[in-house]
VEXROLO-573459 format. One record per residue (C-alpha): residue number from 1; residue in three letters; x, y, z. Coordinates in steps of 0.05 Angstrom, whole numbers, plus 5000, padded with zeros to 4 digits. Each point is the difference from the previous one (the first is absolute). Example, Ala and Ser with C-alpha at 12.3 -4.5 7.8 and 13.67 -1.06 7.14 Angstrom:
REM residues 2
> 1;ALA;5246;4910;5156
> 2;SER;5027;5069;4987
END
This chain:
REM residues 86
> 1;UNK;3139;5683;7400
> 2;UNK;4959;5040;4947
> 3;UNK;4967;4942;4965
> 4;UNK;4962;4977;5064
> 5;UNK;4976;5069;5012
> 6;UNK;4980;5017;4929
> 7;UNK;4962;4928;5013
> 8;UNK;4971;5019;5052
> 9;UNK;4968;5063;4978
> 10;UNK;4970;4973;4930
> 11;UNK;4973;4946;5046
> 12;UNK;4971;5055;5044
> 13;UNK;4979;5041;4938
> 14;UNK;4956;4943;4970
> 15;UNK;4969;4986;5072
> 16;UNK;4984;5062;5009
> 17;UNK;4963;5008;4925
> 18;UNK;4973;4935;5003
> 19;UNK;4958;5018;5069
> 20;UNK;4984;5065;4970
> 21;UNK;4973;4966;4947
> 22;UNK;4963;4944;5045
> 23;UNK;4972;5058;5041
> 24;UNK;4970;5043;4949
> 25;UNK;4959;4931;4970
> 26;UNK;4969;4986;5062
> 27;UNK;4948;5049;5020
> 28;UNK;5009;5024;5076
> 29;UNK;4944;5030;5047
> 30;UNK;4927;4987;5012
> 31;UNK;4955;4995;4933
> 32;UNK;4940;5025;5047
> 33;UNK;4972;5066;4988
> 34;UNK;4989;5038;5066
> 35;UNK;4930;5033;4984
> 36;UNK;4971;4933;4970
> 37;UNK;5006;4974;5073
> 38;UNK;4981;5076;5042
> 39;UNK;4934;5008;4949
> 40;UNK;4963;4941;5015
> 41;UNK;4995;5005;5077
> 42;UNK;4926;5001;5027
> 43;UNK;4973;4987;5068
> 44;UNK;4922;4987;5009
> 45;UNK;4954;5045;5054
> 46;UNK;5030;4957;5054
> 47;UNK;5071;4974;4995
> 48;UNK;5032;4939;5037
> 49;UNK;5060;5017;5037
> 50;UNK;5026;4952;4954
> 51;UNK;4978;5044;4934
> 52;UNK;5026;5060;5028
> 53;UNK;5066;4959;5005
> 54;UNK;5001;4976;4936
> 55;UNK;4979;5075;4966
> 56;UNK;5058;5023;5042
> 57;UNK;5047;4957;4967
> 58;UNK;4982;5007;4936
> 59;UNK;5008;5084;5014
> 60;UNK;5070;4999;5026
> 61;UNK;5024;4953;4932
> 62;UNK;5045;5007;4970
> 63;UNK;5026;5041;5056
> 64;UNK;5028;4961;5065
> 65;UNK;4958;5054;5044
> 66;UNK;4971;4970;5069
> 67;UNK;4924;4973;4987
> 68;UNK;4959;5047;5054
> 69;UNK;4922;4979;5006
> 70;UNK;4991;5041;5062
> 71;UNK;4983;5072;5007
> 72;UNK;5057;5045;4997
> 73;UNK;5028;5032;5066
> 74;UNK;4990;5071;5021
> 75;UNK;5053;5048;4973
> 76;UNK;5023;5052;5047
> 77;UNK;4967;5060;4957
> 78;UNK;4924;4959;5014
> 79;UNK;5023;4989;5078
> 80;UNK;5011;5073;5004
> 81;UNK;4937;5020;4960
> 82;UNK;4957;4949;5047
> 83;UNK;5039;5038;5059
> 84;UNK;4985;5066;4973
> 85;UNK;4922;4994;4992
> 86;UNK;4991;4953;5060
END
C-alpha cells in the first residue's frame, strides 16, 4: 500500500516542478506600457463624437474604467451651491 503512494507523490512532485518551471519561461501579462498609450492622446479645436470616444478609450487603458464623453453630472455639493446663490 506504500509503494503506490510514495508513486504517487514523486509523480506529483515532478508535475508540480515541471509547471513551475514551464511557468516561470513563459512571460505572463501585457508587454504594453500604460503611459506610452495615455501620452499621445490629442483632440483637434473641434472633436467628432467619434474622437472624443476614441481619446476616452485610450484614457481609461489599461484600466477597465467606463469610457464617459459626456459632461459629468452635478454633485450634490454644486446642487446646493446653485441652490444657495439662486
Amino acid at each position: 500500500m506504500a509503494l503506490p503512494l510514495i508513486k504517487l507523490g514523486l509523480a506529483a512532485a515532478a508535475g508540480y516542478f515541471l509547471y513551475n518551471r514551464y511557468r516561470r519561461s513563459h512571460a505572463t501579462g501585457s508587454t504594453t506600457n500604460a503611459s506610452d498609450a495615455v501620452d499621445d492622446i490629442e483632440l483637434g479645436s473641434n472633436p467628432t463624437v467619434d474622437e472624443k470616444l476614441d481619446a476616452g478609450v485610450q484614457e481609461t487603458f489599461p484600466a477597465s474604467d467606463p469610457v464617459s464623453i459626456s459632461q459629468p453630472s452635478e454633485t450634490a455639493y454644486e446642487a446646493a451651491q446653485r441652490r444657495k446663490s439662486s
